[in-house]
C-alpha positions in Angstrom: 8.6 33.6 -72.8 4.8 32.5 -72.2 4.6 29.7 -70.2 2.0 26.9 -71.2 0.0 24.4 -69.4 0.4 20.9 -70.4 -1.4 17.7 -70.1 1.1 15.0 -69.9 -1.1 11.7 -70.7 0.0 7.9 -70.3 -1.1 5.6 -73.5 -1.6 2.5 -72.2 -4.6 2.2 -69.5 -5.4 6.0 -70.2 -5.8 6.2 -73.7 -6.5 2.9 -74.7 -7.4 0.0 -72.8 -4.3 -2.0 -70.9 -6.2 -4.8 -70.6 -5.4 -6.8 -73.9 -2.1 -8.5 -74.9 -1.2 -8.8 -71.0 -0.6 -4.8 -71.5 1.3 -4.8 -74.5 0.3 -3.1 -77.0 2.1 -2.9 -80.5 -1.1 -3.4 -82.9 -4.0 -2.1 -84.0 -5.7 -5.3 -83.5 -5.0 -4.8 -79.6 -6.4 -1.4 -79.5 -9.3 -0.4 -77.7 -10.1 3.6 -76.7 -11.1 4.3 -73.0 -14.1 5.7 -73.1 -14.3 9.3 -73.1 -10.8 9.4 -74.2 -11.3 11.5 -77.5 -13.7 13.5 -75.6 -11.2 14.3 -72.6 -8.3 15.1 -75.2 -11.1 17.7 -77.0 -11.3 18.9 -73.9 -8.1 19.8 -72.6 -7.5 21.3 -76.5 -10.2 23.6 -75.9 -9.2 24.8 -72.4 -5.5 25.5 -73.9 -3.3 22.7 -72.9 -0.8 21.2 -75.1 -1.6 17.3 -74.9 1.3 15.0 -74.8 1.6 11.4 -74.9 4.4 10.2 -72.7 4.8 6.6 -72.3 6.9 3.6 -71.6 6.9 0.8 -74.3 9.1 -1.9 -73.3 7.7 -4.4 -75.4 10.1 -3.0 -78.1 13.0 -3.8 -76.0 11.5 -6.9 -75.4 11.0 -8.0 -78.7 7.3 -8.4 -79.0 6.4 -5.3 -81.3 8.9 -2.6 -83.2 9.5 1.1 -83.2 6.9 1.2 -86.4 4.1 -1.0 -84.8 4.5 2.2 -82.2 4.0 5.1 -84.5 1.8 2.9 -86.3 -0.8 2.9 -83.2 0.3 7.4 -82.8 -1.0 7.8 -86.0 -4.0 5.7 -86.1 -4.7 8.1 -83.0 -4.1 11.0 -84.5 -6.3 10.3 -87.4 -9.0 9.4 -85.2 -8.6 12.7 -83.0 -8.4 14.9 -86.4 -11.8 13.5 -87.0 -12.9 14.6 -84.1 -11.6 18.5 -84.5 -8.6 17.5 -81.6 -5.0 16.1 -81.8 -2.6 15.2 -79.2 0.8 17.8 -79.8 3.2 15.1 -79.1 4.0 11.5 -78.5 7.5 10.4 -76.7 7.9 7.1 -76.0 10.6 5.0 -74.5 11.5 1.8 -76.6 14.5 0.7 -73.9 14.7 -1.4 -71.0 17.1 -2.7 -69.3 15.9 -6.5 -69.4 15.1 -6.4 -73.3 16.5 -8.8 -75.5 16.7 -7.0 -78.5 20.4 -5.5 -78.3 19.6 -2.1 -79.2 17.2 -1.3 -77.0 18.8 -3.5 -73.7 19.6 -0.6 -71.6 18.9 1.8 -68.5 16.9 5.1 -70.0 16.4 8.4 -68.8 13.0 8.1 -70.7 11.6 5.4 -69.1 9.2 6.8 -66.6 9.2 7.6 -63.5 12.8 8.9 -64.4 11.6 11.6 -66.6 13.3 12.5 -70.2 10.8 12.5 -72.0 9.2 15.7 -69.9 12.6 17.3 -70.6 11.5 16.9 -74.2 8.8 18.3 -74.0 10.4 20.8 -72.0 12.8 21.7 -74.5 9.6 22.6 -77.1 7.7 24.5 -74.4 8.1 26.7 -71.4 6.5 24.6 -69.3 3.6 26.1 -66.2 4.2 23.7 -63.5 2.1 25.0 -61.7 -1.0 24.3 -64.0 0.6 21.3 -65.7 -0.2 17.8 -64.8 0.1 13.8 -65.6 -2.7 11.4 -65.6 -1.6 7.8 -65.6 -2.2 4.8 -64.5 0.8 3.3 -62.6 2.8 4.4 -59.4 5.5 4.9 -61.9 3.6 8.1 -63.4 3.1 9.8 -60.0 6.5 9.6 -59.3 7.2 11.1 -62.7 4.9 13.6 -61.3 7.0 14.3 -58.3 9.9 14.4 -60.1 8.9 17.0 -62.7 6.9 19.1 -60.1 3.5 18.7 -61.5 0.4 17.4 -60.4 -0.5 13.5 -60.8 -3.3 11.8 -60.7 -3.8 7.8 -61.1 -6.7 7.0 -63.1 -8.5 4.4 -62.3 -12.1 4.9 -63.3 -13.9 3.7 -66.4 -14.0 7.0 -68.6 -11.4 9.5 -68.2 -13.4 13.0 -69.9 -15.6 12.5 -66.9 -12.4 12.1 -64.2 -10.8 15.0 -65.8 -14.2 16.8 -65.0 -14.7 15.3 -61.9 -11.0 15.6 -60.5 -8.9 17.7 -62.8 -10.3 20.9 -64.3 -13.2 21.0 -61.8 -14.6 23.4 -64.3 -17.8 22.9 -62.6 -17.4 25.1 -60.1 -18.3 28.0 -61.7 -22.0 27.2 -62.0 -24.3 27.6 -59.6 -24.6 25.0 -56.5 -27.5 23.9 -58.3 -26.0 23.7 -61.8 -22.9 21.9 -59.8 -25.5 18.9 -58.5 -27.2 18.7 -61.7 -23.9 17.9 -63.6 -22.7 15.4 -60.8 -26.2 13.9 -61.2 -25.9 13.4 -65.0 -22.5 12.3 -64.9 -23.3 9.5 -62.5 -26.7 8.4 -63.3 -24.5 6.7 -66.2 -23.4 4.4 -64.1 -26.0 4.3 -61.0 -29.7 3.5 -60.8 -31.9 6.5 -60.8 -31.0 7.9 -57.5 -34.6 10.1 -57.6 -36.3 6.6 -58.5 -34.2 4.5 -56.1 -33.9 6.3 -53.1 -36.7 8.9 -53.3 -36.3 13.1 -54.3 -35.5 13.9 -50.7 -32.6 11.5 -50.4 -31.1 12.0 -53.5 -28.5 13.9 -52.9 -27.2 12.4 -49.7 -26.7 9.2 -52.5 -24.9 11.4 -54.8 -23.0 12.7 -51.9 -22.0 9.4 -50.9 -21.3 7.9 -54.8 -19.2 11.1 -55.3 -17.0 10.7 -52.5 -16.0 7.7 -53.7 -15.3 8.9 -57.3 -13.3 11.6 -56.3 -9.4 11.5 -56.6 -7.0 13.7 -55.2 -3.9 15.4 -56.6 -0.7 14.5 -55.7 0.4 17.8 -55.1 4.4 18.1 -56.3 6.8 18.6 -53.5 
């Protein structure tokens, strides 16, 4: 059987913003894209992974949203992301916890992350490269996952996540030319930076870029 690469991707703080409804997200109305979110997503489509959401939602357990304010927010995704010629290939969440008040949903999961049923899921509708397969997220929880599934992890904590993925990821870059390499770092952080050619003058430039890169950079967690 063909094995296929996957990008396992957390919702909240990857996806869309964390930072409204103290992290709870069950509505539209607290739903904000990271940028470069659709664009990453495109992205992976178009280098052949499958793109799975895999994320905790406690705040059914916990009474502040339900099961169909979830799917709710998956399909308002999706129909954003068929707009833009992508999809994600599957969303697993977990609705339990073991502090929720809502009866049903008051337990100890296997899907709740870092344990990890929902990659067995996943697992059960693909044969899964490991090797090639990864998780971004954005708590300790999702490197653990990581660990425990035997993929790569990485925490994201930047401000647009097509650019980590390009940065950090699939360092697709490296195929072009030294030159080409520089000139993509350059673009992709002159967003964020003063001109570096303005600032600190054509022959500094790249010890700047150097530097700013450096500290962009994040490595894998490679799986033990």
């Amino acid at each position: 059987m063909k094995k296929t690469n996957v990008a396992f991707l957390d919702r909240d703080g990857v996806i869309n913003s964390s930072r409204l409804n103290n992290g709870y997200v069950g509505s539209l109305k607290h739903f904000r894209w990271v940028p470069g979110a659709i664009k990453a997503i495109k992205f992976l489509n178009e280098k052949n992974y499958k793109v799975v959401v895999v994320t905790n939602q406690s705040g059914v357990a916990r009474g502040f949203f339900t099961i169909k304010d979830v799917k709710k927010i998956h399909i308002y995704i999706q129909k954003k992301l068929k707009i833009n010629n992508t999809k994600i290939d599957a969303f697993y969440f977990c609705p339990f916890h073991k502090d929720g008040i809502i009866k049903r949903y008051k337990k100890d999961s296997s899907l709740r992350k870092p344990k990890i049923g929902m990659y067995r899921l996943a697992q059960k509708r693909w044969n899964i490269d490991r090797k090639n397969s990864f998780i971004i997220g954005d708590q300790k929880t999702d490197i653990e996952f990581a660990k425990k599934a035997k993929i790569n992890g990485y925490l994201f904590n930047q401000k647009n996540l097509h650019q980590f993925i390009r940065m950090n990821v699939i360092k697709d870059w490296k195929k072009y030319t030294a030159k080409s390499k520089w000139g993509f770092i350059y673009y992709s952080l002159k967003k964020s930076t003063a001109d570096p050619i303005a600032k600190y003058g054509r022959d500094n430039r790249w010890k700047h870029l150097s530097e700013k890169l450096t500290s962009k950079l994040v490595l894998p967690i490679e799986p033990s």
